[in-house]
N, C-alpha and C positions, 0 to 999 in steps of 0.2 A: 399335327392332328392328335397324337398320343398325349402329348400339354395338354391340347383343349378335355379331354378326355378326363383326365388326372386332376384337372380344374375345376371340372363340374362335378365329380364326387368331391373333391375337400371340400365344395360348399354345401354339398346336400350332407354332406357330415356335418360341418359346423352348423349348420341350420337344426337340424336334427336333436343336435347336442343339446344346443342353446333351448331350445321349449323346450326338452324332456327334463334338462337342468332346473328351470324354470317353475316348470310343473313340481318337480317334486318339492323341489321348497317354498312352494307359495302356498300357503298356510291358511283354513279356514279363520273366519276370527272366532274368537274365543269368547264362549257364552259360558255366563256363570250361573250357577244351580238357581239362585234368585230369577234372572232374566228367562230360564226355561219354564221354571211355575209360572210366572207374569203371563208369559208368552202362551200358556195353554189356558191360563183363566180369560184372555180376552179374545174378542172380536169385534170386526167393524161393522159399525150401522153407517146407511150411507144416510144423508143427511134430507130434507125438502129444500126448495128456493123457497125462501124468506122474502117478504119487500115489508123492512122494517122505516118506519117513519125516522125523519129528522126535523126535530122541533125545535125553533129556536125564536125567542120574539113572542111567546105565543103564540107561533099558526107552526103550520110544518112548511118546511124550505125545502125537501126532496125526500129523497125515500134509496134506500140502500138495498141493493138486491144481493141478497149472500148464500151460499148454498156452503154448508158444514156438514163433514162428515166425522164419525170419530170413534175411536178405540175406546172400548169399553169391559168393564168386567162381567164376565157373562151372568155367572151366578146372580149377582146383584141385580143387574137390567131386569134380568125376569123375575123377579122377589119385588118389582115398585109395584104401587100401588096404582099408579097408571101411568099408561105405556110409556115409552122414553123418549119416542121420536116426540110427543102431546107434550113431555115435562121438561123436553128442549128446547122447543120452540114455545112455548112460554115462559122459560129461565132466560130464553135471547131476547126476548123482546124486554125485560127487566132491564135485563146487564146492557145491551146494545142503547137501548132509550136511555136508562137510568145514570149510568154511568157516564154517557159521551165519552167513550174507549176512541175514536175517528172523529176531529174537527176538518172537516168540508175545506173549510176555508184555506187551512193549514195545514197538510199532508207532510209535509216535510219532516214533521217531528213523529211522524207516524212508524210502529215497530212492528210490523208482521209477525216478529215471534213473541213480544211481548202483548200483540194482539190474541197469539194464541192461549198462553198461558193466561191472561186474563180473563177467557172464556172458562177454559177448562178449571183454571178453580172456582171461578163464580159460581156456575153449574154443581160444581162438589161441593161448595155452601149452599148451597140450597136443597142438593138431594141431600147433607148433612152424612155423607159419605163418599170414599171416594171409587165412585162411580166412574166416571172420567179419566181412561188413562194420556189420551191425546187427541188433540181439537186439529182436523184436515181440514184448511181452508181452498176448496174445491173454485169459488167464485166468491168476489167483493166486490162489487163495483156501486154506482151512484146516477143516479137521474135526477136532475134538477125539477123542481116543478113545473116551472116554462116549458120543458122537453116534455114532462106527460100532459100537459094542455095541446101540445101541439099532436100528440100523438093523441089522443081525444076526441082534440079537432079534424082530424086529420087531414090538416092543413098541405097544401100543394109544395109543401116544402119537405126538403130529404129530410128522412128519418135520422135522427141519430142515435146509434149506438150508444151504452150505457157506458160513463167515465172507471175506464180499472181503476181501484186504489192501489196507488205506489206508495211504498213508505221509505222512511229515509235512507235506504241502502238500494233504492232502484228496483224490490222485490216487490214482486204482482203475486196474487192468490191463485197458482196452478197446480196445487195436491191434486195426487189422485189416490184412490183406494187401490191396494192393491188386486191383481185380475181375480186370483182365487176367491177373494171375498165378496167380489161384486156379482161373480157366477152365482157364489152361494145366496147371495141377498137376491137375486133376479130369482134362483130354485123357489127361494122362501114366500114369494107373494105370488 
């Protein structure tokens, strides 16, 4: 009985030990003087749903439904000349039409983070500053045209859900804004 006894303090000491060990050396990461100015000049705007066209052949082949959200410098957003959410979402329908960043056909060659970054600077070429510290891809996905005929029609057939895009590492668009800033952006309107 005295063993058992003896047994279960050594373990609630080594247990004890080990997370207070633990704790004291596990070490915030290490923010540098640059990334704390960054970090106080921006915030996030949350993004709208978009249903940008897909043209191809001359007519449109489906439509992309994408909802972006993104990190931004504050100063600057409120010094445009019109508002940011109006100068994003007509910078994406340039960059998203113009460019064909996603081939439908072909996904496989498709790079979610190089999706990102080719947002985010296209946007800072066009506001000709840079405006845009990071592009949250919240939702990507794709509807075929036959699927909004059918939903149109509303044909006696099941609805289908819009196709996510994967790109070639098996990554789907599931950002999220962080909570602090979504409280604040629901305060704000």
């Amino acid at each position: 009985m005295l063993k058992l006894v003896f047994t279960g303090v050594w373990i609630c000491a080594v247990s004890l030990g080990s997370v207070y060990f633990s704790i004291q050396h596990a070490s915030a990461p290490v923010e540098t003087d640059a990334e704390a100015e960054r970090r106080a000049l921006q915030e996030y705007v949350p993004g709208e749903l978009i249903t940008v066209p897909v043209i191809a052949d001359g007519a449109v082949q489906g439509y992309f439904l994408t909802k972006l959200s993104f990190s931004v410098d504050k100063a600057k957003a409120k010094n445009m000349e019109v508002p940011l959410k109006e100068s994003v979402t007509n910078a994406l329908f340039d960059i998203l039409v113009g460019q064909k960043l996603i081939n439908v056909a072909d996904t496989s060659n498709f790079d979610l983070a190089s999706f990102k970054t080719a947002v985010k600077d296209g946007l800072n070429k066009q506001f000709r500053d840079e405006v845009i510290f990071g592009v949250l891809v919240e939702q990507l996905e794709y509807l075929s045209k036959t699927d909004v005929a059918r939903i149109a029609n509303s044909a006696n057939e099941k609805q289908r859900k819009p196709v996510p895009i994967v790109d070639k590492n098996g990554e789907t668009a599931h950002d999220q804004m962080p909570e602090s800033e979504k409280r604040a952006a629901a305060a704000g309107h």
